[in-house]
C-alpha positions as CSV (number, residue, x, y, z in Angstrom):
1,X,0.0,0.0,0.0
2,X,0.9,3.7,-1.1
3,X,0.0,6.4,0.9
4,X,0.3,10.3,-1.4
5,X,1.4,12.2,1.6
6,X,1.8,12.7,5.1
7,X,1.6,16.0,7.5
8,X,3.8,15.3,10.8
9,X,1.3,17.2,13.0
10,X,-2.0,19.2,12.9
11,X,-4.1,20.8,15.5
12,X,-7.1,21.2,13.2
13,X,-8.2,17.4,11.4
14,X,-8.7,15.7,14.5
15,X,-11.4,17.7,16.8
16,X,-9.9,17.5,20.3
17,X,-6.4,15.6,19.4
18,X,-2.9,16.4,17.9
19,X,-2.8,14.6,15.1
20,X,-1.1,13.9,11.8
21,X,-2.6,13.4,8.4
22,X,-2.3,10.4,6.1
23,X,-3.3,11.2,2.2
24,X,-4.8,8.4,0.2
25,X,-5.3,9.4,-3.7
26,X,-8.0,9.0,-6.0
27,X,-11.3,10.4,-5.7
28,X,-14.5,9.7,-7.4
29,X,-15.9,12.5,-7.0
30,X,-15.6,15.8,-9.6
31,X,-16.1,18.7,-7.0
32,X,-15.0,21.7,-8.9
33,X,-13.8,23.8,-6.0
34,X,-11.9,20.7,-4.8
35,X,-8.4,21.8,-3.1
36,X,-6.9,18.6,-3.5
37,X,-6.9,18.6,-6.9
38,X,-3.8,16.5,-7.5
39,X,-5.2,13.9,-5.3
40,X,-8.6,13.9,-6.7
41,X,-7.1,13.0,-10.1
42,X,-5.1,9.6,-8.8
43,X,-1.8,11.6,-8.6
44,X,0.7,10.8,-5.9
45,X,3.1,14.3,-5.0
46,X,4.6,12.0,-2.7
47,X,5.2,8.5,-1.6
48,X,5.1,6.5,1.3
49,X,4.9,3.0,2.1
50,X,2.7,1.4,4.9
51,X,6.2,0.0,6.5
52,X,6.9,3.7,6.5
53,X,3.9,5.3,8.3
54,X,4.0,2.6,10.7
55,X,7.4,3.3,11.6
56,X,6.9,7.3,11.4
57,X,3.9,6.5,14.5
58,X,5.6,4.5,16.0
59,X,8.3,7.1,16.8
60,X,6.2,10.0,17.6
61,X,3.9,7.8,20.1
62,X,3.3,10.2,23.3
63,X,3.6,12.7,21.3
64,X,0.4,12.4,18.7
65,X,-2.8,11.4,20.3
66,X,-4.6,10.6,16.8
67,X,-4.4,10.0,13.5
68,X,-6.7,11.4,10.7
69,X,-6.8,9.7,7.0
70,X,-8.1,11.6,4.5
71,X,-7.7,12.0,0.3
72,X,-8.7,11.9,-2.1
73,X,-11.6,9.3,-1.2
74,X,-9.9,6.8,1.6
75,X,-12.9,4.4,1.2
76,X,-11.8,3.8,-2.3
77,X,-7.9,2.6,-1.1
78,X,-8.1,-1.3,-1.5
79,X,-5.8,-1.0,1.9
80,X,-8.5,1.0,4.0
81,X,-9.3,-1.7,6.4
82,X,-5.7,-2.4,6.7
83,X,-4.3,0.9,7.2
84,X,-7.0,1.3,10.1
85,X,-6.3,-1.7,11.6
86,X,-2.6,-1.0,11.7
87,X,-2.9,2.1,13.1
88,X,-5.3,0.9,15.9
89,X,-2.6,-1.3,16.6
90,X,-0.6,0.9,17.5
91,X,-2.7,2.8,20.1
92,X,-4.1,5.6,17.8
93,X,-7.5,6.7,17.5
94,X,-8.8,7.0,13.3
95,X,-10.4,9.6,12.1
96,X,-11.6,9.4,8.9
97,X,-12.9,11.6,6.4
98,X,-15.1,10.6,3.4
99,X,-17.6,11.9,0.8
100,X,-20.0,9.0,2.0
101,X,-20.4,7.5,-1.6
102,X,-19.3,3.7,-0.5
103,X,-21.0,3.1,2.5
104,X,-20.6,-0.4,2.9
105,X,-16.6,0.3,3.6
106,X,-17.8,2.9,6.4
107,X,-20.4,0.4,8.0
108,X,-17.0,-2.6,7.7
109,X,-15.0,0.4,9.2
110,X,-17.4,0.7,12.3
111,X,-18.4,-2.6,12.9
112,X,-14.9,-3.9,12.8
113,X,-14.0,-0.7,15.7
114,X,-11.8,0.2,13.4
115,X,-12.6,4.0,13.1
116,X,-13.6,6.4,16.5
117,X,-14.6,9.4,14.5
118,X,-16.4,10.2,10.9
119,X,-16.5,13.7,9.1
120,X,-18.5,13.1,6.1
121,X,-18.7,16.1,3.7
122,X,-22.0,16.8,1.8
123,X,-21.7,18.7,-0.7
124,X,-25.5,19.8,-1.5
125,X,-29.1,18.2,-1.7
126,X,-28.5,14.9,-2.0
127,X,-31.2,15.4,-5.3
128,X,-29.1,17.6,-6.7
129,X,-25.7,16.1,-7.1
130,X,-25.0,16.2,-10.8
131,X,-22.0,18.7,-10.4
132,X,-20.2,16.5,-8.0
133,X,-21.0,12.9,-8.7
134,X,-21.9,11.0,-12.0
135,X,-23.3,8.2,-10.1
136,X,-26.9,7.9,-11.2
137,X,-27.6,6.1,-7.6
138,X,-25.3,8.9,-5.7
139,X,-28.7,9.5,-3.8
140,X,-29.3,6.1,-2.1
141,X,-25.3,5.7,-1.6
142,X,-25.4,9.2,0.3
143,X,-28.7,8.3,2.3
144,X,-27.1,5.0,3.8
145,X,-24.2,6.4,4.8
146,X,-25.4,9.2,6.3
147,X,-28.3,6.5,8.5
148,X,-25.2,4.5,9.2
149,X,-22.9,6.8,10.7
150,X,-26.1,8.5,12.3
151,X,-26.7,5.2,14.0
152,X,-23.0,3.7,14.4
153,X,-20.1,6.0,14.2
154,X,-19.1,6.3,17.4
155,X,-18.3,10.0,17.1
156,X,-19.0,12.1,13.7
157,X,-19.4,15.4,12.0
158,X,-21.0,16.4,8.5
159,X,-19.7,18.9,6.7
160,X,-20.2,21.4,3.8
161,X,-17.4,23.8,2.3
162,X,-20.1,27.2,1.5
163,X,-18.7,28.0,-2.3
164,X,-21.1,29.8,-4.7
165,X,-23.1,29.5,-6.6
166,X,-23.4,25.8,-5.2
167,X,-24.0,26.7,-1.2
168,X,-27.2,29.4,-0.6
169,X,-29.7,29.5,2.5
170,X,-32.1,26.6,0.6
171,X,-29.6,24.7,-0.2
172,X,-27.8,24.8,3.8
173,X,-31.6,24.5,4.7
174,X,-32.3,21.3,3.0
175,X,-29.0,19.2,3.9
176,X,-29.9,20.0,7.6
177,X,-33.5,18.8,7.2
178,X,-31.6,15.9,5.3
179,X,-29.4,15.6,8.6
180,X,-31.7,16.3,11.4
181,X,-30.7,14.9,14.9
182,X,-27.4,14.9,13.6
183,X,-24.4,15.7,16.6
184,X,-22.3,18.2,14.6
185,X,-22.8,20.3,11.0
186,X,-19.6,22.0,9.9
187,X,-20.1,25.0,7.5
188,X,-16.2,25.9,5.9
189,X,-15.9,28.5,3.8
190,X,-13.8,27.9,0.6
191,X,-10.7,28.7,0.8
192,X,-10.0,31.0,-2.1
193,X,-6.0,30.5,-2.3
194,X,-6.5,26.9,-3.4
195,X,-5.8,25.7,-6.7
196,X,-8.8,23.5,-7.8
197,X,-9.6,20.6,-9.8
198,X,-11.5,22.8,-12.0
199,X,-9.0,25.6,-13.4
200,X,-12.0,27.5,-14.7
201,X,-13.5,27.9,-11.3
202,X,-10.6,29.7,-9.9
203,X,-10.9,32.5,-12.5
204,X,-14.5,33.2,-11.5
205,X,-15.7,35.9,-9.6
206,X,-14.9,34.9,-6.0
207,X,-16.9,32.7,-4.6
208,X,-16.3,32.8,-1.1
209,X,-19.6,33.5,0.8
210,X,-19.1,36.8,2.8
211,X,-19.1,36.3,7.2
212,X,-22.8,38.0,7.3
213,X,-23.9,34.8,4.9
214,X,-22.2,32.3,7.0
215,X,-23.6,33.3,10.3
216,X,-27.0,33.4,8.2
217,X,-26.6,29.7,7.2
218,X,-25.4,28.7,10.7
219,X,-28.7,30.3,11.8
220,X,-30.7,28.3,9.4
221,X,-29.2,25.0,10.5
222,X,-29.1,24.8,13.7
223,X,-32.8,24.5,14.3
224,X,-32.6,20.3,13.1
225,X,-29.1,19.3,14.7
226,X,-27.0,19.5,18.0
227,X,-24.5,21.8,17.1
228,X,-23.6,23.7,13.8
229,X,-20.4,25.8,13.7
230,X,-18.2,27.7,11.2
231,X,-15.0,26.1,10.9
């Protein structure tokens, strides 16, 4: 197994914990604001091997207190279950992140104990999709995951990064309907400095949604779950 990069320590991918970052690549996903654009296409800017990783955490043991694994899309790394499993070894608490479109590797994941937290992003309505996914059955794949980590994860978030025109007040509106009851719902705003997977979208006017609209959209959503925040 391959990992496409790994930050030594961040205070910020974890909730709670000092952490380091593991990057799997490949994504099937087309998000045009993506900021991972290199790792969305398959790409690997760097290279590690499993022996690697487990040798980097083993070293800095006492001094990380989790370990975050994100991409790309980790659920589509043939080694997902594997990497988890080595890293639980070792002490670590996983957190993973994850558009939600493979659901049963997230329910494998938490039945097997092998993840302790879940930030799935959603990126709109699950009905409307089509600029994200070309998965005509994107819909039910979302809704499962979302019931499953819901009902299983032992500790999650859901998440959606605010870029116009695809994030409004119906559209926040709707995915916390879609998510009501939920623990935690993350609004991000998009981070205008990164280069995305869509070179067309960076030279458009900016679509960064002004604070006065965020704290608008955290008002709208936190009628239906636990806890929204701007991140």
């Amino acid at each position: 197994m391959i990992l496409a990069g790994l930050q030594k320590n961040s205070f910020i991918d974890f909730p709670g914990k000092i952490s380091c970052v593991l990057f799997t690549t490949g994504c099937n996903f087309i998000c045009p604001y993506c900021h991972n654009a290199d790792l969305a296409r398959g790409e690997y800017p760097a290279r590690f091997e499993l022996t690697d990783i487990i040798a980097f955490l083993k070293s800095r043991r006492g001094l990380l207190e989790g370990v975050a694994i994100t991409g790309g899309e980790p659920t589509l790394e043939k080694g997902i279950v594997d990497l988890c499993r080595a890293v639980k070894a070792l002490g670590y608490p996983v957190k993973l992140d994850t558009n939600g479109s493979r659901p049963g590797v997230l329910r494998q994941l938490i039945t097997q104990h092998l993840v302790d937290f879940i930030a799935m992003d959603i990126k709109a309505p699950l009905k409307d999709y089509h600029p994200f996914s070309r998965d005509p059955n994107i819909h039910e794949r979302l809704t499962t995951s979302i019931r499953t980590i819901m009902e299983s994860a032992p500790a999650y978030e859901f998440r959606t990064t605010c870029a116009a025109p695809f994030v409004n007040e119906t559209t926040v509106e709707s995915i916390a309907k879609t998510i009501e009851g939920a623990d935690c719902y993350v609004l991000q705003p998009f981070n205008r400095r990164a280069v995305c997977l869509d070179p067309e979208f960076n030279q458009r006017r900016d679509p960064t949604l002004l604070p006065e609209l965020m704290q608008r959209l955290k008002s709208l959503a936190e009628p239906f779950v636990r806890r929204c925040m701007i991140r």
